[in-house]
C-alpha positions as CSV (number, residue, x, y, z in Angstrom):
1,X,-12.9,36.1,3.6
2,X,-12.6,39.9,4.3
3,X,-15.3,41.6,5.8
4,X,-15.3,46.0,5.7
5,X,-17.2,47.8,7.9
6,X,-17.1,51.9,7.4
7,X,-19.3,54.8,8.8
8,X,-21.6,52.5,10.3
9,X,-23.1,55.3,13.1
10,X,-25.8,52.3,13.6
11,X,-23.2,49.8,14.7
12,X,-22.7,50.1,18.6
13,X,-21.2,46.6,19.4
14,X,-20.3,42.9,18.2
15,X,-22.0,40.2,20.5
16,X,-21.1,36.7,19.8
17,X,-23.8,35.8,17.8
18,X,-23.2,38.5,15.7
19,X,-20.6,36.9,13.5
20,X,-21.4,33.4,14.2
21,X,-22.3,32.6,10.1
22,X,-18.9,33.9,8.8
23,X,-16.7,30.6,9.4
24,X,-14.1,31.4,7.2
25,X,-13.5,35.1,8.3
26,X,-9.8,36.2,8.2
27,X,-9.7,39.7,8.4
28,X,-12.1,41.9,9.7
29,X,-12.2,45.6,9.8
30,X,-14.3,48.2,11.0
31,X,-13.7,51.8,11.3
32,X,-15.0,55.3,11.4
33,X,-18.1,53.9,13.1
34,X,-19.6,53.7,16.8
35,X,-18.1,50.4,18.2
36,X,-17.9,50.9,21.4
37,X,-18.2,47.2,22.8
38,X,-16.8,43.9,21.1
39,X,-17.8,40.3,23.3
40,X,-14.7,38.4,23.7
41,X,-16.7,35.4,22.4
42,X,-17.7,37.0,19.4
43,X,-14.9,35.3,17.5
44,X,-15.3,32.1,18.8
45,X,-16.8,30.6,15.3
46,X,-14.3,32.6,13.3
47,X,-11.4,30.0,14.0
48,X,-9.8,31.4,10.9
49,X,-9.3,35.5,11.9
50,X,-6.0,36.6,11.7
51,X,-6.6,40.1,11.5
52,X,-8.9,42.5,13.2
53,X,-8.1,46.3,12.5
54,X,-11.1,48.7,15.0
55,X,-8.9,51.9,14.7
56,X,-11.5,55.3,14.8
57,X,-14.2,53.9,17.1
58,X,-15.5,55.2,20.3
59,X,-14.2,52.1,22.9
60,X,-14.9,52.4,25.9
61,X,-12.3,51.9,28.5
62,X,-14.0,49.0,30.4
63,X,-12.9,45.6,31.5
64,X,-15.0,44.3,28.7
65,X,-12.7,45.3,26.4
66,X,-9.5,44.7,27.8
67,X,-9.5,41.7,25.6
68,X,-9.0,43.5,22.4
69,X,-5.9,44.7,24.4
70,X,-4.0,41.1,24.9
71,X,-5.6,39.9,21.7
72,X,-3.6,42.5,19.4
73,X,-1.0,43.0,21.3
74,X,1.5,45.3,19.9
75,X,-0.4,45.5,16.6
76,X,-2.9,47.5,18.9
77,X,-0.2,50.0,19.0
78,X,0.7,50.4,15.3
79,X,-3.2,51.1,15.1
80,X,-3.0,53.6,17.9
81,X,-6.3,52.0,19.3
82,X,-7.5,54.5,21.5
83,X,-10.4,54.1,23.7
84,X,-12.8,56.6,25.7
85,X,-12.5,56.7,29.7
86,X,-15.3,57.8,31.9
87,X,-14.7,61.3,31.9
88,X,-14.3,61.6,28.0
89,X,-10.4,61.6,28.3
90,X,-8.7,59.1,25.3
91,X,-6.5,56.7,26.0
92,X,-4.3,54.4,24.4
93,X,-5.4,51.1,24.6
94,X,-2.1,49.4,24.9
95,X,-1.7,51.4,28.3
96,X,-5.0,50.7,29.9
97,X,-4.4,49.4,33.4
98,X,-8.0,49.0,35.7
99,X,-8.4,48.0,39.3
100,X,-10.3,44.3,39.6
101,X,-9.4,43.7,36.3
102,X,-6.4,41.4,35.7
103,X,-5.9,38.8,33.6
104,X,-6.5,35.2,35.2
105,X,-3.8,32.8,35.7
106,X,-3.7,28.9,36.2
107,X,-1.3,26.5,37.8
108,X,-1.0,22.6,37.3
109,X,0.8,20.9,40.0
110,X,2.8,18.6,39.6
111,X,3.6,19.9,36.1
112,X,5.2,16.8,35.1
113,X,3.5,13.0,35.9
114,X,5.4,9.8,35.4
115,X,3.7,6.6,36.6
116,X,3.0,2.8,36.4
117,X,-0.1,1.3,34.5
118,X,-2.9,0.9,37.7
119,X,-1.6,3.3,40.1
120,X,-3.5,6.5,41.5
121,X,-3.1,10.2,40.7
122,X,-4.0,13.7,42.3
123,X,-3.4,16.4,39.8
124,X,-4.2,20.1,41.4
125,X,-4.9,23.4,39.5
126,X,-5.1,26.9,41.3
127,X,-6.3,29.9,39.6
128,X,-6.0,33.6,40.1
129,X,-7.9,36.9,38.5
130,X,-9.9,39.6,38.7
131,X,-13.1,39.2,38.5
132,X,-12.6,35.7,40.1
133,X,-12.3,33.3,36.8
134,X,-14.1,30.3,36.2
135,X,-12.0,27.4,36.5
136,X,-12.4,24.2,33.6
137,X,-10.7,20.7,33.5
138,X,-10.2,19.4,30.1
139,X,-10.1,15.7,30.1
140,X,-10.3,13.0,27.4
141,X,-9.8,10.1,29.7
142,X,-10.6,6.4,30.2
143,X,-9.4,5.6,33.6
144,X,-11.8,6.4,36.6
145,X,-11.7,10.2,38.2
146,X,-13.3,12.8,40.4
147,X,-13.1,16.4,40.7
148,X,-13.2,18.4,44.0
149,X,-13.4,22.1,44.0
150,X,-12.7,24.6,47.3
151,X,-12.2,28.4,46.5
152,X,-9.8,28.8,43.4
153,X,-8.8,25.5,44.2
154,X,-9.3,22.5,42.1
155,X,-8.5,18.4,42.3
156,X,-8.2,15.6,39.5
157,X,-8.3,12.3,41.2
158,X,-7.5,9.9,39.2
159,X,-7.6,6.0,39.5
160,X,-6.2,2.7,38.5
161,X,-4.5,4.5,35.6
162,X,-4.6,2.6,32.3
163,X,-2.1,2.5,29.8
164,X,-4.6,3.6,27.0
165,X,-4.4,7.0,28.8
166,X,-0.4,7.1,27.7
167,X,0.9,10.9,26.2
168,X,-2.8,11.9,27.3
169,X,-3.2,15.7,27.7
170,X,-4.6,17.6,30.7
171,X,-5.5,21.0,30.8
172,X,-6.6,23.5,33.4
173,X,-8.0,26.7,32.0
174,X,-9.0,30.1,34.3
175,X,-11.8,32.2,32.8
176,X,-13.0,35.3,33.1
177,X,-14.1,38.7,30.9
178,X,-10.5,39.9,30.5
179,X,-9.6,36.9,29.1
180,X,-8.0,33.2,29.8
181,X,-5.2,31.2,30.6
182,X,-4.3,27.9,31.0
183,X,-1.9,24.7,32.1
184,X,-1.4,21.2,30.8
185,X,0.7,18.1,31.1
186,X,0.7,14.8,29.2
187,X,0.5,11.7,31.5
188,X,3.3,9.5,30.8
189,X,2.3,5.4,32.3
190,X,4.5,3.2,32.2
191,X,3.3,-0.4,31.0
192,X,4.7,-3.8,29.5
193,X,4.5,-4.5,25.4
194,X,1.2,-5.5,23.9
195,X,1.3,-6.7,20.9
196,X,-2.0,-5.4,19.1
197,X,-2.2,-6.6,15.6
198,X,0.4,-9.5,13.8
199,X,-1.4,-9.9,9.8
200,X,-0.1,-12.4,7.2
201,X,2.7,-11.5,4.9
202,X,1.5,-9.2,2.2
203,X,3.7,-8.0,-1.1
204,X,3.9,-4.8,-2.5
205,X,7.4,-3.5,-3.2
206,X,9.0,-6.0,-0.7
207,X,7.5,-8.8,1.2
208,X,5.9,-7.7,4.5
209,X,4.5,-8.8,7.5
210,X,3.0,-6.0,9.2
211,X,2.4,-5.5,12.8
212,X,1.5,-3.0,15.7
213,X,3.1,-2.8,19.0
214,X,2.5,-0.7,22.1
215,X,4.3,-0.2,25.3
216,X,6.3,2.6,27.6
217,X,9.4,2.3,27.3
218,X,9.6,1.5,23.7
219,X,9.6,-2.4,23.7
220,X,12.9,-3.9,21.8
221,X,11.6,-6.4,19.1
222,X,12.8,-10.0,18.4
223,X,11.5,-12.5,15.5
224,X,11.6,-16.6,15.3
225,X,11.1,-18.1,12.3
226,X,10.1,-22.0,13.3
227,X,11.1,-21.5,16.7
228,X,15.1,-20.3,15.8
229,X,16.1,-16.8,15.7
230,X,16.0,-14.5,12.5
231,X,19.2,-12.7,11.7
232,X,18.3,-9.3,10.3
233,X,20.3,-7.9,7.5
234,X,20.2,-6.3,4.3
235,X,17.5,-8.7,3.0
236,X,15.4,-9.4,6.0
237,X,14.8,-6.3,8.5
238,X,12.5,-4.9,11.0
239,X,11.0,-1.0,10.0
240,X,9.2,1.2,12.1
241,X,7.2,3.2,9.8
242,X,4.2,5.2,12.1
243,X,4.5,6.2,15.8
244,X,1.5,7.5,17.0
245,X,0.6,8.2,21.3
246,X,0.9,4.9,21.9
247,X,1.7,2.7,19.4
248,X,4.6,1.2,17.0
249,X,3.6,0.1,13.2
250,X,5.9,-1.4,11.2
251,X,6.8,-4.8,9.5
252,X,9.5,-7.0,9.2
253,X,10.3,-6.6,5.6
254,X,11.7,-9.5,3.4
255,X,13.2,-8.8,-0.2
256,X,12.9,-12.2,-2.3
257,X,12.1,-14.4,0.1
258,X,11.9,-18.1,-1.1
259,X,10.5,-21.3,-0.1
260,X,13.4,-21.2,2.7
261,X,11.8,-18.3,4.3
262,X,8.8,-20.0,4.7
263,X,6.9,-21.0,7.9
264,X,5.7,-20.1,11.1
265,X,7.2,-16.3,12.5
266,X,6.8,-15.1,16.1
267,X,7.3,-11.5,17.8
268,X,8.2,-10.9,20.8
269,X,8.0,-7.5,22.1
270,X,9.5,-7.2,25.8
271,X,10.6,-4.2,28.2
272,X,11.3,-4.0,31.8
273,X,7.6,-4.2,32.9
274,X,7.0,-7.5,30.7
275,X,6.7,-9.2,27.4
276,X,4.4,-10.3,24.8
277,X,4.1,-12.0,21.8
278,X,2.2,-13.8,18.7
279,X,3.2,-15.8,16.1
280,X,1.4,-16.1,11.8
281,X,1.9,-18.4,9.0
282,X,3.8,-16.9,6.3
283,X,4.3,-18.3,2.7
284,X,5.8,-16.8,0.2
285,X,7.0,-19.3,-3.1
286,X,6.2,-23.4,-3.4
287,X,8.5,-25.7,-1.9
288,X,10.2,-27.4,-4.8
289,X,9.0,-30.9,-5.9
290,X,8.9,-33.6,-3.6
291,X,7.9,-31.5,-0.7
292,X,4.7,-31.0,0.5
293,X,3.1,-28.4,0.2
294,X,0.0,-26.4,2.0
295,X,-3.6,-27.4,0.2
296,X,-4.2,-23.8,-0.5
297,X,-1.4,-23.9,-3.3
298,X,-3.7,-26.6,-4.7
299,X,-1.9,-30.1,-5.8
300,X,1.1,-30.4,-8.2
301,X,-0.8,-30.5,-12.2
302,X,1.8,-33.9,-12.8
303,X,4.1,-36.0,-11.2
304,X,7.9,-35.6,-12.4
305,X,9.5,-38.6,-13.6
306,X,11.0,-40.5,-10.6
307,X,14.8,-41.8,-12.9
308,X,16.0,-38.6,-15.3
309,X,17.9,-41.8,-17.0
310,X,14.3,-43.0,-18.3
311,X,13.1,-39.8,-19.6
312,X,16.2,-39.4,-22.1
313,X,15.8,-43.3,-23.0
314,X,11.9,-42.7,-24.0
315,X,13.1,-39.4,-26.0
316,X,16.1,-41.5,-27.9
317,X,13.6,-44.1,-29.0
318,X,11.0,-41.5,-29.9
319,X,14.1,-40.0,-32.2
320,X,15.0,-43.2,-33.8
321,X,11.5,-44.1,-35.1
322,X,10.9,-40.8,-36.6
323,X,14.2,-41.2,-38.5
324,X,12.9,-44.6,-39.9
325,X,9.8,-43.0,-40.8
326,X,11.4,-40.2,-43.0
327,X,13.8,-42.4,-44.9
328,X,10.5,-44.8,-45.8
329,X,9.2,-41.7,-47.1
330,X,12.0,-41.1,-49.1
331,X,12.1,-44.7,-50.9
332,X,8.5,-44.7,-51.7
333,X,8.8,-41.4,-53.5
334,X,11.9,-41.7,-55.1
335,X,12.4,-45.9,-56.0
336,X,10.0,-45.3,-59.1
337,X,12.9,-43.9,-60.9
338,X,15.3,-46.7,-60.2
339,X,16.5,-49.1,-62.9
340,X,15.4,-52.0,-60.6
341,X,11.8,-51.2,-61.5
342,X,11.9,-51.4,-65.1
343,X,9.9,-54.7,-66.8
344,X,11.3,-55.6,-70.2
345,X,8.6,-57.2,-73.2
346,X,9.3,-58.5,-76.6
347,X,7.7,-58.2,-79.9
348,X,7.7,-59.5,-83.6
349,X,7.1,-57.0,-86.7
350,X,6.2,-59.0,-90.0
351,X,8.3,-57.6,-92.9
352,X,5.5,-58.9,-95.3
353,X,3.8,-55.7,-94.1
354,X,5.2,-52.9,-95.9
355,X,4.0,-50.2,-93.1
356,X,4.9,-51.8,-90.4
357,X,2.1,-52.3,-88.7
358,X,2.2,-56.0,-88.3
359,X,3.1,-56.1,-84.7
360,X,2.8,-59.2,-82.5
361,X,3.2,-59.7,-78.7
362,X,5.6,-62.3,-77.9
363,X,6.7,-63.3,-74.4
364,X,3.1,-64.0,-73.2
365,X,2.3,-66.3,-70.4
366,X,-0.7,-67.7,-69.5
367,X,-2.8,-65.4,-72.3
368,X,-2.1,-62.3,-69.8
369,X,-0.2,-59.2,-71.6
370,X,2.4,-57.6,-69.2
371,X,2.1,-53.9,-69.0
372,X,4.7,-51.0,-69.8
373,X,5.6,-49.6,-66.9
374,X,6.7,-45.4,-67.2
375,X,9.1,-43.2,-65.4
376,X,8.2,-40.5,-62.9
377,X,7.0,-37.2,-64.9
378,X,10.2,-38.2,-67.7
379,X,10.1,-38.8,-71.2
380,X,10.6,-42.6,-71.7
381,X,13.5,-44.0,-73.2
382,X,13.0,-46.9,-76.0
383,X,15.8,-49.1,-76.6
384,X,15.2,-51.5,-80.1
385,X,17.5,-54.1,-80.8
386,X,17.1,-56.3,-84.0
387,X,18.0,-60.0,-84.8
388,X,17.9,-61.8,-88.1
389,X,16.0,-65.2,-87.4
390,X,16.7,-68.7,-89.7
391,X,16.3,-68.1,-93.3
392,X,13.9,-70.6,-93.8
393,X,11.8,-68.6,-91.8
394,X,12.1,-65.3,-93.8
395,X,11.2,-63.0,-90.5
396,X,13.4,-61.0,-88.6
397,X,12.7,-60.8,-84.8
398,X,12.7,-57.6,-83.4
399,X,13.0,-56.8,-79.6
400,X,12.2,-53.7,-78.1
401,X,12.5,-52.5,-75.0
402,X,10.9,-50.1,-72.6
């Protein structure tokens, strides 16, 4: 956002409430006007200025101001920002030096803090300026302390330090109309591993089994699986994959693990100052058949045959008798067409009648006629033999067959 202020003879100063609705304010400038006061909290909403041009107003050469001077810095000479002394006189602003009006300084002592997990801690910050500055701790802390304050003296007691307080930062800051300046350390405790969180094995692009370990100096890391030592490799491997303050999160990563990888795991995380550790069930394929397996999975659907030797015996007979079957098929469709199926009958034509329609059944038994049998879907085939008979008789016998 850019905000332009020109020829404003009505504008006289910028207080910090002034600007307080322009969050996202990056460059501000105002010029030709009379300015001749900005608050050095009148920016303190504007998080996002990164420019502030003032060139052409009528400053005044107070301690006020002398803000604007270590604000800008050497850009307040490329504006030749000029301000207005008491006896009308302009002066750069970039060389404006007043009495009781210095900058304010701060000093942390010790600078640099290295101790055990429950020990005690006296951290002193001395401050210096003119006018005298206000001087603020700035503390996000969960151990136990107290602050004692004498002159531009102040103390940070601090007590039975806990390990949650690890890479903390304290910060003295010295405050005053000119400006501020501050000091900070980071408390560095020493404490033994704690393992915080050990989850079951999850898969996503590899087999994991995620964790999160804490501890100053960095614990060294060891898995069990039942009891015995893992050997990491290629396949099976610890990773590290977030440090934050305090805290290690990683997994041991497994790339196609099988039932041989199952069972119980165990971490231990150890330094100098102690160890810890915790152990998770981890499954990651069935156990093949004949092993037990955990009720989760859910029982086996069958059993498998105990002898392989039976299974091929039961198949060969199953074989043999759907052979059989086929050929039975086969005869009963087919036999109709053999010779072994064709009955033979006999008959006698009288030649008395001169059409030839005097035809009589011989071969009859028991008054039943025996039927012509026919051939599958063929024409049939008539075979007629003739025999003279006595010639007393006068008849011929005639035999045909079917």
């Amino acid at each position: 956002m850019l905000l332009y202020i020109v020829n404003q003879i009505s504008l006289s100063s910028i207080n910090d409430k002034d600007l307080y609705y322009y969050k996202n304010l990056r460059n501000l400038t105002v010029i030709n006007s009379r300015l001749t006061y900005v608050s050095k909290l009148a920016f303190e909403n504007n998080i996002k200025l990164q420019y502030l041009f003032l060139s052409g107003n009528p400053l005044h050469c107070s301690c006020e101001n002398m803000w604007i001077k270590l604000w800008l810095g050497e850009e307040a000479d490329a504006q030749e920002l000029r301000c207005i002394e008491d006896g009308g006189g302009r002066k750069l602003l970039s060389r404006l030096t007043l009495p009781n009006c210095e900058v304010p300084m701060a000093t942390l002592s010790p600078s640099r803090v290295t101790l055990k997990e429950g020990e005690n801690l006296d951290l002193s910050c001395t401050t210096s300026g003119e006018p005298a500055p206000d001087l603020i701790w700035s503390t996000a802390l969960l151990s136990s302390y107290e602050i004692t304050t004498s002159g531009q003296t102040s103390t940070l007691r601090l007590s039975n330090l806990s390990s949650l307080d690890h890479n903390s930062k304290i910060s003295c800051t010295a405050e005053n109309i000119v400006g501020e300046k501050g000091s900070s350390l980071l408390l560095d405790i020493l404490f033994p591993p704690k393992i915080t969180k050990l989850s079951d094995a999850i898969s996503d692009h590899h087999w994991c089994i995620p964790f999160s370990v804490s501890g100053n100096p960095k614990p060294e890391l060891q898995w069990l699986q039942n009891d015995r030592p893992v050997t990491e490799g290629a396949y099976i491997m610890t990773l590290i994959h977030d440090i934050t303050d305090r805290e290690y999160h990683g997994c041991l990563q497994l790339d196609n693990p099988t039932h041989l990888n199952n069972g119980n795991y165990t971490l231990i995380a150890k330094n100098k100052f102690g160890m810890d550790q915790k152990a998770v069930d981890a499954h990651f394929m069935l156990e093949p058949w004949g092993v037990t397996e955990p009720t989760y999975y859910g029982p086996p659907t069958m059993d498998p045959p105990e002898d392989g030797f039976a299974l091929y015996v039961v198949v060969g007979i199953a074989a043999v008798a759907f052979t059989g079957f086929l050929l039975m098929l086969v005869i009963l469709k087919f036999g109709g067409n053999s010779k072994f199926g064709i009955k033979e009958t006999t008959t006698q034509i009288d030649p008395a009648d001169s059409r030839g329609c005097g035809v009589v059944s011989a071969n009859q038994q028991g008054g039943k006629n025996r039927g012509m049998q026919q051939g599958d879907g063929r024409e049939q085939r008539k075979k007629t033999e003739f025999s003279s008979s006595s010639a007393a008789t006068g008849r011929k016998k005639v035999d045909i067959k079917f």
